[in-house]
Backbone as CSV, one residue per row, in Angstrom:
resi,resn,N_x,N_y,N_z,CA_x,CA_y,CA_z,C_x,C_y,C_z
1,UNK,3.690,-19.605,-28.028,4.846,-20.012,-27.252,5.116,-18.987,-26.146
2,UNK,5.344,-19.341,-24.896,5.520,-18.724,-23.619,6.869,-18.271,-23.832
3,UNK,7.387,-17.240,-23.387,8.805,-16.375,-23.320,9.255,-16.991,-21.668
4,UNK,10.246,-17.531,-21.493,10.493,-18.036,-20.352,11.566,-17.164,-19.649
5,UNK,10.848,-17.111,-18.584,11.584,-15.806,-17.102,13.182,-16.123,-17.084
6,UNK,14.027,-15.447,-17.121,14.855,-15.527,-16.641,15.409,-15.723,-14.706
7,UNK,16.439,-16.072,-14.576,16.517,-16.418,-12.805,15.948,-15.226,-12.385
8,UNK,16.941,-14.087,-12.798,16.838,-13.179,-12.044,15.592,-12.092,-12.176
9,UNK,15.004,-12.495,-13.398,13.268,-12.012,-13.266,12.677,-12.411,-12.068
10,UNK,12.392,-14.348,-12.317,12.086,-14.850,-11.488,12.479,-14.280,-9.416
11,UNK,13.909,-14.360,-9.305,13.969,-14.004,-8.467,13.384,-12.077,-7.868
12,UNK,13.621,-11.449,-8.632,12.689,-10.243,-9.059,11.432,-10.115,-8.515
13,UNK,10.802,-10.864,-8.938,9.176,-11.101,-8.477,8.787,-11.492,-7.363
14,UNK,9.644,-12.520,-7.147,9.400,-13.531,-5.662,9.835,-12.230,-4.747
15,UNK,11.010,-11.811,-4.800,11.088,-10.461,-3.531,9.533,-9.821,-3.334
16,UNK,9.262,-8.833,-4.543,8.498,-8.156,-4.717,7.010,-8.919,-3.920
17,UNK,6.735,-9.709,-4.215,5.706,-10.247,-3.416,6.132,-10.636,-2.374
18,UNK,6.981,-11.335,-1.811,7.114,-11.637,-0.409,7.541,-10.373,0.403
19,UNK,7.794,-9.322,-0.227,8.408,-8.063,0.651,6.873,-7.346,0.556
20,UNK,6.224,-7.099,-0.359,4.705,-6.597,-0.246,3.717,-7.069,0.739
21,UNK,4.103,-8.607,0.632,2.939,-9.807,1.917,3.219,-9.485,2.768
22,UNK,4.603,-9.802,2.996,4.862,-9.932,4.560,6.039,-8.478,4.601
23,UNK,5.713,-7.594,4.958,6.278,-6.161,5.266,7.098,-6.090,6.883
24,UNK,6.341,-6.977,7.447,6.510,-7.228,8.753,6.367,-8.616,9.317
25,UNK,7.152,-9.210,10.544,6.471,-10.140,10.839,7.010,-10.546,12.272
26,UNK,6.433,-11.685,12.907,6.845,-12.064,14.390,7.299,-13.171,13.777
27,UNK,8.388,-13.652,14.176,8.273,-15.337,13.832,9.418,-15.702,15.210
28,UNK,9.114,-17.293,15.316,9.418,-17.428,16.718,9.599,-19.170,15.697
29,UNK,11.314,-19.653,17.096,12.175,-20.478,16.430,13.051,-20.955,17.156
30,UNK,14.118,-21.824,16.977,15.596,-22.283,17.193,16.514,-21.690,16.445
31,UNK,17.523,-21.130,16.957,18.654,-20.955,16.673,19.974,-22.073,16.094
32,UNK,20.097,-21.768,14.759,21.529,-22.457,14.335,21.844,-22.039,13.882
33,UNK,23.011,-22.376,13.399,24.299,-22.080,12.899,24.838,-20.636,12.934
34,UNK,24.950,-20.108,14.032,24.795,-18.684,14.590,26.325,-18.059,14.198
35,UNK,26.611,-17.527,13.834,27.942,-16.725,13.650,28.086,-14.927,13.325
36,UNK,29.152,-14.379,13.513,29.140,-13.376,13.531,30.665,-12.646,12.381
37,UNK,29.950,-11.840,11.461,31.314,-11.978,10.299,32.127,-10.716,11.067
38,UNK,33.398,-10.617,9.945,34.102,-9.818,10.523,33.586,-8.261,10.553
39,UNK,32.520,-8.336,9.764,31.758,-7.096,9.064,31.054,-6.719,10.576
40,UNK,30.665,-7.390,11.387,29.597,-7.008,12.430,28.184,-7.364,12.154
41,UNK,27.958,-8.037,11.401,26.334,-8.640,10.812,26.272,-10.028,11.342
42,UNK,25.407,-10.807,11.715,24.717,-11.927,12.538,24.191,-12.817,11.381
43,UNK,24.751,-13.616,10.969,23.915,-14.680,10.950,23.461,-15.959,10.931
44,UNK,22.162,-16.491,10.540,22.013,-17.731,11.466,20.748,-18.325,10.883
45,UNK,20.216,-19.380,11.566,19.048,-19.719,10.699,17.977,-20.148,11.776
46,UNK,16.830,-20.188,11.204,15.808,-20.049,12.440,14.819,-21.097,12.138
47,UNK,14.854,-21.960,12.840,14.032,-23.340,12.183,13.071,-23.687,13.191
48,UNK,12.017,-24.549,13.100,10.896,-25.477,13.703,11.344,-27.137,13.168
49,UNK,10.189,-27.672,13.601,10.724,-29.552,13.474,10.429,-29.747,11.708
50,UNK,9.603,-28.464,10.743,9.562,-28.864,9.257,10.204,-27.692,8.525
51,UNK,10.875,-26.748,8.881,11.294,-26.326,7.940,12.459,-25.219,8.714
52,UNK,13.678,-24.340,8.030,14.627,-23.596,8.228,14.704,-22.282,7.347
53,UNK,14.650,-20.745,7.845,14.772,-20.028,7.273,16.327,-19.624,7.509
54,UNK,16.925,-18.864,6.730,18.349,-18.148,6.625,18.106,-16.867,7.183
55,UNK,18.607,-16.009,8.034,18.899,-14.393,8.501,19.807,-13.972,8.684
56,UNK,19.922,-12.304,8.585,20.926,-12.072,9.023,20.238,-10.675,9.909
57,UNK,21.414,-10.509,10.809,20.764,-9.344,11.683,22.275,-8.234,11.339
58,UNK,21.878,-7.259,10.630,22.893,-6.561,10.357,23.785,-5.442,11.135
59,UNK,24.715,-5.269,10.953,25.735,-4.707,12.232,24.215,-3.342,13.005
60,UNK,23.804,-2.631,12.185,23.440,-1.202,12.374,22.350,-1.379,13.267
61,UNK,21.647,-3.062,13.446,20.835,-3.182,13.774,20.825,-4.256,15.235
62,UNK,22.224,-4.261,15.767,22.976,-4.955,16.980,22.089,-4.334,18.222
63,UNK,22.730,-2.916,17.777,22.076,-1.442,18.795,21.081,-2.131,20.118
64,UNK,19.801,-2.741,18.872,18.702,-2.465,19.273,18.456,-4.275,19.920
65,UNK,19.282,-4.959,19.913,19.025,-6.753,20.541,20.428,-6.255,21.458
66,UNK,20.199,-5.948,23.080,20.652,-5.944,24.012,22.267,-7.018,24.146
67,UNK,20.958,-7.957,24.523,21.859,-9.011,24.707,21.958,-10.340,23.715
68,UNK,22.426,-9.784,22.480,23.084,-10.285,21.169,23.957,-11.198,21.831
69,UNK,25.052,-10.790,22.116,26.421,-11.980,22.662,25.827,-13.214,23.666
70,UNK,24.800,-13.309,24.182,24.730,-14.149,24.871,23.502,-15.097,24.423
71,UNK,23.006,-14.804,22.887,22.430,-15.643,22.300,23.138,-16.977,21.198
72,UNK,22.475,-18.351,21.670,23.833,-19.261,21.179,22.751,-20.514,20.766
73,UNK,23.556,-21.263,19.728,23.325,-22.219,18.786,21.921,-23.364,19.943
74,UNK,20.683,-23.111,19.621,19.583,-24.352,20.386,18.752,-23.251,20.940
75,UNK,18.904,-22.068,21.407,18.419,-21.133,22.092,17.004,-20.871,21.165
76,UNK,15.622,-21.326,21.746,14.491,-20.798,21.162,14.241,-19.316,21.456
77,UNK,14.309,-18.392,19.912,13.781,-17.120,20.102,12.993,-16.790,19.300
78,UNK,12.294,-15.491,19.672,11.080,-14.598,18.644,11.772,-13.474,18.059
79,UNK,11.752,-13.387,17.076,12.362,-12.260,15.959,11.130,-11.410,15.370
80,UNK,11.533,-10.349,15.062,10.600,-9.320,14.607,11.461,-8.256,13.043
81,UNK,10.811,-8.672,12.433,11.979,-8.069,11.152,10.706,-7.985,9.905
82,UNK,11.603,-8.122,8.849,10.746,-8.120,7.380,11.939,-9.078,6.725
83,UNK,11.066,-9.708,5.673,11.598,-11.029,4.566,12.185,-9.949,3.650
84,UNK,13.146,-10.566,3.163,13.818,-10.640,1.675,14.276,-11.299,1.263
85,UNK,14.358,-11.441,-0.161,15.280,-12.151,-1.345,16.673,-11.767,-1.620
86,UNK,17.206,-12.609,-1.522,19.035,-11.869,-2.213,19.226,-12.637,-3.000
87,UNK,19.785,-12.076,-4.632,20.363,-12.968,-5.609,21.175,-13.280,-5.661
């Protein structure tokens, strides 16, 4: 009989490999649902015509995207970051 993973194993692992694979990456997209919390962190989701990822661009890391404020909901952009999991 198999011992069955718990979520947060499960979720555990999936980081661990997707943060090992992809350490880095270019990915290039549409902009939605773009907002900005009261915290100073960005985020938004970055989709093509089959699928939508979730991001966030965090306050510490504003610095370095110039012209942040004048990026808005349809706007195709290229992002440069690393994947993670949050439970």
């Amino acid at each position: 009989l198999e011992v069955a993973l718990s979520v947060s194993e499960l979720v555990s692992i999936i980081k661990q490999q997707l943060e090992n694979e992809f350490s880095e990456l270019f990915l290039e997209g549409e902009i939605s649902n773009l907002t900005q919390s009261s915290t100073g962190h960005w985020y938004f989701n970055i989709s093509d015509l089959d699928a939508t990822i979730s991001c966030c661009l965090f306050r510490n890391q504003t610095f370095n995207v110039k012209d942040i404020h004048s990026i808005k909901n349809g706007d195709k952009i290229k992002i440069y970051g690393n994947i993670s999991v949050y439970a």
